[in-house]
C-alpha positions in Angstrom: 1.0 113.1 211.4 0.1 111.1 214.5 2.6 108.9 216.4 3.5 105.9 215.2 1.3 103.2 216.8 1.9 99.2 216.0 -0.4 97.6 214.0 -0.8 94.9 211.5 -0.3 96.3 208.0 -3.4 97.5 205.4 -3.3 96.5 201.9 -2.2 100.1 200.7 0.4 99.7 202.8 1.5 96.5 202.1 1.5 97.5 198.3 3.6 100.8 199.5 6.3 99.2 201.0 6.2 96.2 198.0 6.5 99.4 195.1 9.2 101.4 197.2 11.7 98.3 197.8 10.9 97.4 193.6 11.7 100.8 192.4 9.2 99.7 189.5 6.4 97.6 189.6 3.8 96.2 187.5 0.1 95.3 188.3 0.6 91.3 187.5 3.9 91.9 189.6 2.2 92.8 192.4 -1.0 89.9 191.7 1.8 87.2 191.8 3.3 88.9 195.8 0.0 89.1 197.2 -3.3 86.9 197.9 -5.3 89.6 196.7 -8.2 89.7 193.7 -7.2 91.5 190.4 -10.5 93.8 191.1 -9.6 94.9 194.7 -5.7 95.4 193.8 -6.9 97.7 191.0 -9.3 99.3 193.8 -6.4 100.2 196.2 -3.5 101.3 193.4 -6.7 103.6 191.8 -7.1 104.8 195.4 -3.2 105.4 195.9 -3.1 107.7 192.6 -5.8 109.5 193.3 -4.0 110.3 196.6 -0.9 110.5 194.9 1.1 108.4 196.7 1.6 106.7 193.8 2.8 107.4 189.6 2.5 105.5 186.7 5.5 105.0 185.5 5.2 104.3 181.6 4.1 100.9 180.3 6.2 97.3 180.5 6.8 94.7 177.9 3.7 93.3 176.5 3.8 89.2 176.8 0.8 89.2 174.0 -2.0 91.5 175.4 -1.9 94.8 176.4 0.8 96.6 177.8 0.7 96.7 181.3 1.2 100.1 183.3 4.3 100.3 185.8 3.8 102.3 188.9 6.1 103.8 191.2 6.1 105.5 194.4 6.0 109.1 194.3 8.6 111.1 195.3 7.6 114.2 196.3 4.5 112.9 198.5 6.3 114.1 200.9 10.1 114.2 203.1 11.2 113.4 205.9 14.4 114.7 208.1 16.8 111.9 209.2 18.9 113.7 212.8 21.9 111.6 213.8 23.1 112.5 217.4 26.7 110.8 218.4 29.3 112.2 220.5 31.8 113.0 217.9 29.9 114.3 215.2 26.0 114.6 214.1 24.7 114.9 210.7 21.2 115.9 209.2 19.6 115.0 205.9 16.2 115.8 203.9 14.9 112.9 202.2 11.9 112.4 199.6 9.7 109.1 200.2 12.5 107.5 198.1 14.7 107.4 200.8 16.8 109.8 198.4 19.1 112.3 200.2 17.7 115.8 198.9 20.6 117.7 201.4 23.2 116.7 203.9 25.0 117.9 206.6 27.5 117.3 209.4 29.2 118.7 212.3 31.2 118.1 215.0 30.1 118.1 218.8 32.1 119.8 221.0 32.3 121.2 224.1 30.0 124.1 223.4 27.2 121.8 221.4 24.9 122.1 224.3 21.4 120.8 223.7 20.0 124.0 223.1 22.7 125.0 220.5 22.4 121.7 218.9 18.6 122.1 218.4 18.9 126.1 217.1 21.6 124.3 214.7 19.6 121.7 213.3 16.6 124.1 212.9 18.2 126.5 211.1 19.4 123.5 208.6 16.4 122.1 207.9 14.7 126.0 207.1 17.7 126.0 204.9 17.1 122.9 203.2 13.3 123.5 202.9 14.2 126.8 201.0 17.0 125.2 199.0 14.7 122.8 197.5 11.4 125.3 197.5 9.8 122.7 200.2 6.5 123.7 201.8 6.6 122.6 205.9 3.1 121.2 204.9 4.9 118.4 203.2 7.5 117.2 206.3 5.7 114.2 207.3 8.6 114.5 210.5 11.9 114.1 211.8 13.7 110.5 213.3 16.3 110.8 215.9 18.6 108.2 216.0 21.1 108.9 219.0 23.4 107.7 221.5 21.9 106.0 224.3 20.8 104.9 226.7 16.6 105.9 225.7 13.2 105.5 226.3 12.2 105.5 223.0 8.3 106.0 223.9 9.0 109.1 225.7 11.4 110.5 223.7 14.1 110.9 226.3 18.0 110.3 226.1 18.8 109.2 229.3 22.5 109.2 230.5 24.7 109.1 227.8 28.3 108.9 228.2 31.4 110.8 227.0 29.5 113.9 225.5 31.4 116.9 225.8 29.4 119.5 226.6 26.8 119.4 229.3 23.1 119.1 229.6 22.7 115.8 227.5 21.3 113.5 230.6 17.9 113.4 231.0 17.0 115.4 227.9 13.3 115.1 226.2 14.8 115.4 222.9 11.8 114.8 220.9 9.4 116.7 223.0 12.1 119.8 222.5 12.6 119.2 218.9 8.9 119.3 218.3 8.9 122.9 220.3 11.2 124.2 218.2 10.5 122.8 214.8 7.0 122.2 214.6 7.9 118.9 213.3 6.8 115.3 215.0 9.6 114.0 216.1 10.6 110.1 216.9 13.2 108.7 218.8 15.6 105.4 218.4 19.4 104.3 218.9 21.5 105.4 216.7 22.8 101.8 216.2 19.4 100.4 215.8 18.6 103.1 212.7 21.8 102.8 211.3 21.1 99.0 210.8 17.5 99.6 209.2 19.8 102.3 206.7 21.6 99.4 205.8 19.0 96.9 205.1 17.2 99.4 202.7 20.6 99.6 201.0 20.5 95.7 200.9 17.2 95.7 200.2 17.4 93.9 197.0 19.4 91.1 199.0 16.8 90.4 201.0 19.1 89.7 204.0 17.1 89.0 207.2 19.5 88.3 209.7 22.3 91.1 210.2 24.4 92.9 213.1 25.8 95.9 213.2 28.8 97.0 215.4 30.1 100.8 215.7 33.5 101.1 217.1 34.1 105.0 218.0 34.0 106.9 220.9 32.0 103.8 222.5 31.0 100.5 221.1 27.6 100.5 220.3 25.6 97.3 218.6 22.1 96.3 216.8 20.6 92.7 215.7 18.2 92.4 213.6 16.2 89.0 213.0 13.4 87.9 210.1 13.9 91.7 209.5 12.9 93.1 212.5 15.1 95.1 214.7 15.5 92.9 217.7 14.9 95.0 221.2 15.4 94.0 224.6 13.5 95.3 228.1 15.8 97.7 228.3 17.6 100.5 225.3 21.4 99.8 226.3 22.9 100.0 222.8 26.4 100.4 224.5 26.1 97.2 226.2 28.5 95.7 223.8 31.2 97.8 224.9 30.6 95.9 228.7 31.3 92.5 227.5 34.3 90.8 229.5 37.0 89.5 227.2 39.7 89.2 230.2 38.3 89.1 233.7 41.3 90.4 235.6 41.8 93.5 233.0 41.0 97.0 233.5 38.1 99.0 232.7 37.8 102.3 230.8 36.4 104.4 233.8 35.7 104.1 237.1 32.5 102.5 236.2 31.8 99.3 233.8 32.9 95.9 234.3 36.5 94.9 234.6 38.3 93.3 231.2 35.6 94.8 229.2 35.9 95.1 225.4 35.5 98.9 226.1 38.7 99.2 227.6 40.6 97.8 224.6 39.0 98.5 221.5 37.7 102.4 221.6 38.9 105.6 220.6 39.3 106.3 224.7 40.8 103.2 225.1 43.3 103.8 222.3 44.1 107.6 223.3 44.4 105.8 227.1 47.1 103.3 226.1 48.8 105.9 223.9 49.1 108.6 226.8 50.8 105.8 229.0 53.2 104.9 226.8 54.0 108.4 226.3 54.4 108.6 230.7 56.8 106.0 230.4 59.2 107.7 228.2 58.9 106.2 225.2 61.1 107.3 223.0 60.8 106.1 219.2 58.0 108.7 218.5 57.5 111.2 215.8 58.0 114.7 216.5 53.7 115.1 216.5 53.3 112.8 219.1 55.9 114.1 221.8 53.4 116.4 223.6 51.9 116.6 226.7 50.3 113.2 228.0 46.7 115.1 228.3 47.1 116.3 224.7 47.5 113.1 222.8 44.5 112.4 221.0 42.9 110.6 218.5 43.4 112.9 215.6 47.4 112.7 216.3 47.0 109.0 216.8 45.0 108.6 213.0 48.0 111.7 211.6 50.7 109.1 212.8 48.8 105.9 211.2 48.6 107.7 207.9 52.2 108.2 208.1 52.6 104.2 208.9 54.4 105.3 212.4 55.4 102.1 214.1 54.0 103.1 217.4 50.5 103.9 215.7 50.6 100.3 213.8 50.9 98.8 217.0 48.2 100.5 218.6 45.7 100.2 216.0 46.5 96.2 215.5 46.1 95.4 219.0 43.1 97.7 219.4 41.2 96.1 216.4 42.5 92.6 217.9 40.5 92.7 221.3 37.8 94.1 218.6 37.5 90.9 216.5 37.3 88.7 219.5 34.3 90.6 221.1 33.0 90.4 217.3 33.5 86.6 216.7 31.6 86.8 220.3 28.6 88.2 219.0 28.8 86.2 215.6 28.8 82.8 217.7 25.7 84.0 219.8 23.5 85.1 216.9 25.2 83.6 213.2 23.7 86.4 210.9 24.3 86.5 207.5 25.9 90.1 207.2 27.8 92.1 209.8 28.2 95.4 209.2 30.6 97.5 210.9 31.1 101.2 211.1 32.4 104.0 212.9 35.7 106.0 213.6 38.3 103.1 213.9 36.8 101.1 211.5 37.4 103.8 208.6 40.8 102.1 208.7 41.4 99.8 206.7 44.2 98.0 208.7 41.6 98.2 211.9 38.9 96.7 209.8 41.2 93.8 208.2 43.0 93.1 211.8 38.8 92.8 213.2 37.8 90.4 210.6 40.7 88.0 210.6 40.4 87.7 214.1 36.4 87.3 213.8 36.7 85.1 211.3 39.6 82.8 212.9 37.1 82.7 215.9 34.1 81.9 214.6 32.4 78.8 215.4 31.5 76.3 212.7 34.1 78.1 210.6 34.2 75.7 207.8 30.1 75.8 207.6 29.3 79.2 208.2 30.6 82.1 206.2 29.0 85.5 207.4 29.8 88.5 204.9 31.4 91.2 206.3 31.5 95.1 205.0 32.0 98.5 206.0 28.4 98.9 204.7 26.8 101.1 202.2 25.6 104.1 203.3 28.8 104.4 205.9 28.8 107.6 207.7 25.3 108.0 206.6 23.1 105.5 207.7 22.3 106.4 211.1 20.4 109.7 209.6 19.1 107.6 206.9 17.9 104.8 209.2 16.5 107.7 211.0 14.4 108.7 208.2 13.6 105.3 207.0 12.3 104.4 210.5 9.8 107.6 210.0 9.1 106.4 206.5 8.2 103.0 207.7 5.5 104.4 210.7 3.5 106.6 208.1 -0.2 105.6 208.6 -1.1 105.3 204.4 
């Protein structure tokens, strides 16, 4: 497969992309979408079977003539891998040209997930995955990478990411090293940006075309999308988000990043920071988990203490998801989309995700107009992989 190069759409693929988002199409269906003769749409869906990108798919309702034949895409044409690459944890899935997830997997990234281990890992899955599922490598039409940035998505490069924990992640060719060792074209975009084109195929049938998504974890991380289109700016700085000033005299996270940014309230660093200094000061009304070490408090203690509705953890998450939904109703009163979706380690819980909307929603301009929907999202967990794969999907050159 070549790379992906921008161009306005062909009729075939125009038809493709009409058939996959339908599930199940039929030829007057199609007459009635597109400004195209009966003769030459018969031309192009004869061409599409014979190439098999296409199937019939039985026959419709008759409205007084002859039955009309339904078509669908085809499956097995061919698969894709989806990689996810985050600083907590990174998944992998194989999907058919229905977006269908044929095998998934997910790991964590530690401080021995060096690049070179992470590749051997992921190669070794997908060999497994193709043998699972008796896959030729002939049929992987190639991989999409959708990772932590900052990028340059045309060269394939993850810049300098922060808060990885093992080395060697700055500066790294990713795709050019992933095609080495797979074999497989690889192609490269934020993880935010993917995981927002997995949701809109899961909200395909909506046909929403203005939508945000925000990822609260490690780092904040966010992606617009407008008319449909992803929306990219000179620069690939999905963490910019996180350097949005909410109090001008607060701290930062690091010693880097603006001062009073939302990063420094509502992350999972900023959240194991203001835990470990209320721990220095003596506090005292802790559970018996939480008295350790300052160094050692972290975030899994922190989510072991929510679960057991710990005061101190309460308190944390409330304020953290507070500070959340005010950079939130920020973005909301820049760019009024019609869905926000939000993901991402703190926003798995539910009192996190609540606090963040009522505060969103209490601060959102033109409140009694404009009612955005908000949701965890569909795919969850999974959409930066799938988004990853979709994004191949939607490059093919039919």
């Amino acid at each position: 497969m070549e790379k992906r190069t921008k161009s306005i759409p062909t009729p075939k693929r125009l038809l493709y992309d009409r058939i996959a988002e339908q599930g199940i199409v039929s030829k007057a269906e199609l007459l009635s979408a597109f400004s195209m003769t009966s003769s030459t749409l018969t031309r192009v869906l004869d061409e599409m079977l014979s190439e098999q990108l296409l199937l019939e798919s039985g026959l419709g309702h008759s409205s007084g003539g002859r039955r009309p034949i339904l078509y669908q895409i085809n499956p097995t044409y061919g698969y894709i891998f989806g990689l996810e690459i985050s600083r907590l944890y990174s998944s992998l899935g194989l999907f058919d040209m229905q977006m269908n997830p044929r095998s998934f997997t997910r790991w964590q990234m530690d401080e021995a997930m060096t690049p070179d281990l992470f590749i051997d890992h992921v190669n070794s899955n997908m060999k497994a995955f193709l043998r699972d599922h008796h896959i030729d490598r002939e049929q992987v039409l190639g991989v999409g990478i959708g990772a932590v940035g900052p990028l340059n998505r045309d060269k394939g490069i993850i810049m300098k990411p922060l808060h990885f924990p093992a080395n060697g992640w700055t500066d790294l060719p990713i795709c050019e090293l992933m095609e080495a060792r797979t074999g497989f074209n690889a192609y490269l975009e934020n993880g935010a940006n993917t995981a927002l084109i997995g949701e809109q195929w899961a909200h395909r049938q909506e046909n929403v075309q203005h939508m945000l998504y925000v990822h609260a974890g490690a780092g904040l991380r966010s992606a617009m999308m407008s008319q449909g289109q992803i929306v990219h700016g000179t620069v690939d700085m999905e963490g910019s988000i996180g350097q949005m000033i909410i109090q001008t005299d607060g701290p930062r996270l690091q010693d880097y990043g603006n001062y009073g940014a939302l990063e420094a309230y509502a992350s999972v660093q900023a959240l194991e920071k203001q835990a470990r200094s209320q721990l220095k000061r003596g506090r005292a009304d802790l559970p018996d988990y939480l008295q350790v070490p300052p160094e050692h408090l972290n975030f899994g203690l922190l989510v072991k203490a929510l679960a057991q509705d710990d005061p101190f953890a309460r308190e944390l998450f409330i304020q953290s998801a507070t500070y959340f939904g005010i950079g939130l109703a920020n973005l909301i009163n820049v760019f009024h989309p019609e869905k926000i979706i939000i993901g991402g380690a703190l926003i798995n819980h539910d009192i996190y995700y609540q606090t963040a909307i009522e505060v969103a929603q209490k601060n959102t301009y033109y409140a009694s107009e404009y009612h955005p929907v908000f949701s965890k999202g569909e795919l969850k967990e999974d959409a930066v992989a799938t988004g990853a794969a979709i994004m191949v999907w939607k490059g093919l050159n039919l």
